[in-house]
N, C-alpha and C positions, 0 to 999 in steps of 0.2 A: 504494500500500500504506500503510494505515495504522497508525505504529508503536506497540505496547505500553507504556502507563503503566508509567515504572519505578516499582516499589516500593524503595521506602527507608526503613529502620528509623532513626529517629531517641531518641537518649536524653536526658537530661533537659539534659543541655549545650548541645545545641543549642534548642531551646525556651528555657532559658534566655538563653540567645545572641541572641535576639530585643530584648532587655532589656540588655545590655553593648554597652559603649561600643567595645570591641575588635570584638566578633563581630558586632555588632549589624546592619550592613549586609548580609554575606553570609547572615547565618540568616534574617534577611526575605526576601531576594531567593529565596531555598529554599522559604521559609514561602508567599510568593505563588502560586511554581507547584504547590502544594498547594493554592490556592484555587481557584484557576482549572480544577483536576481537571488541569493537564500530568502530575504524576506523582502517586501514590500514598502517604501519610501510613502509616506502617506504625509502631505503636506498642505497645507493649505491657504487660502489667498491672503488671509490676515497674515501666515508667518514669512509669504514673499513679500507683503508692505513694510513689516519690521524689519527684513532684513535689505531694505531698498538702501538704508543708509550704512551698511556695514560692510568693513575693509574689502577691496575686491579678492583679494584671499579666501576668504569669507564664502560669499555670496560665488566665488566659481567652484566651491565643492557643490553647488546644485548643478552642475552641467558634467560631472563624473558621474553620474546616475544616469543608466543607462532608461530613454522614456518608457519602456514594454516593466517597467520595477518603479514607477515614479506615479502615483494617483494625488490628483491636487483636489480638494476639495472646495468647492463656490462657496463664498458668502452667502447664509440663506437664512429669511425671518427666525426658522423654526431654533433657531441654533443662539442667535440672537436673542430670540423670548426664551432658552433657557439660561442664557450666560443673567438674563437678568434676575430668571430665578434663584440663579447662587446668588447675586446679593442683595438680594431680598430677603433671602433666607440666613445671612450671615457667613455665609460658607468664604468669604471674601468681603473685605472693604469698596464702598464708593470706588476708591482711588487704583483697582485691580480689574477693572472692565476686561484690561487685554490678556489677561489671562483667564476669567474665566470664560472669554470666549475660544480660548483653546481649548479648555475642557469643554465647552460644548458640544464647539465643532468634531472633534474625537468621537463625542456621545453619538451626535446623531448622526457621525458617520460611520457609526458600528463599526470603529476598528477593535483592534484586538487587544491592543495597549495604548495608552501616550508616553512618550519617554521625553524626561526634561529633566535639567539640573537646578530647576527655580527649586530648593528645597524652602522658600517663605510661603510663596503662595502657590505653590503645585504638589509637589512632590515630600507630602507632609501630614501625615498620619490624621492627625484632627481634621485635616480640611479633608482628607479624600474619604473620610466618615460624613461629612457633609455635605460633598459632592455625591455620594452613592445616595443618599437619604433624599438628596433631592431630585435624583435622577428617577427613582424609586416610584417617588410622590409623583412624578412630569410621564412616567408611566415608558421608563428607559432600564437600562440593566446598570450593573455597575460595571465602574469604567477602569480596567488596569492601568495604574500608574507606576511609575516605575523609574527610576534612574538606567541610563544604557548599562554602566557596570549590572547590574541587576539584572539584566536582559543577558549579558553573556555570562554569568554565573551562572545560569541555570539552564542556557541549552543543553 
């Protein structure tokens, strides 16, 4: 049996993270099996507007993804009325809009993780009880989060 390319929504931290001296090992090691088509590039239009103004270092690791491994995801209301529901809900501050619309967009684009290194507003135990709880209530599943490291610990 052969197994299903996971899809992973990646945001602009990690991409970045290619480029940091901290992250820089494990976001490649993520970024490769993106090349290689092992898993699924899942990205979308908010994380190519944040990364409009980042180093072109940066921004040309999206054109090493080969496109038949690369799903972008539209800006879409539904994704939007949930990113409002996290904070509405608390799950996120006023001042974190653009992240919880990464966690939306994730949601309602039924991937199979998000991977980020925002461990404030993402990748942080309390909020992702809050995000599943609201995901829950919004009538969605919960949503795996995860750091890349995290992701290849456990292939």
């Amino acid at each position: 049996m052969v197994a299903r390319r996971l899809l992973i929504y990646v945001d602009a931290s990690v991409v970045g993270g290619c480029e940091d001296k901290e992250f820089r090992e494990s976001s490649r090691a993520l970024w490769e099996r993106f090349c290689t088509g092992r898993h699924t590039l899942v990205l979308s239009e908010h994380t190519i507007r944040e990364l409009a103004d980042a180093p072109p270092e940066v921004r040309s690791r999206l054109t090493e993804i080969p496109t038949e491994c690369v799903v972008v995801l539209p800006d879409q209301p539904e994704a939007a009325a949930l990113a409002q529901a996290y904070l509405e809900h608390g799950a996120l501050g006023p001042g974190s809009h653009s992240d919880a619309l990464h966690i939306a967009l994730a949601t309602t684009g039924r991937v199979d993780v998000l991977v980020s290194w925002n461990f404030r507003h993402i990748v942080n135990l309390g909020r992702i009880r809050l995000f599943s709880a609201v995901n829950l209530e919004q009538g969605y599943g919960v949503l795996e989060i995860r750091t890349p490291r995290e992701i290849l610990d456990y292939e």
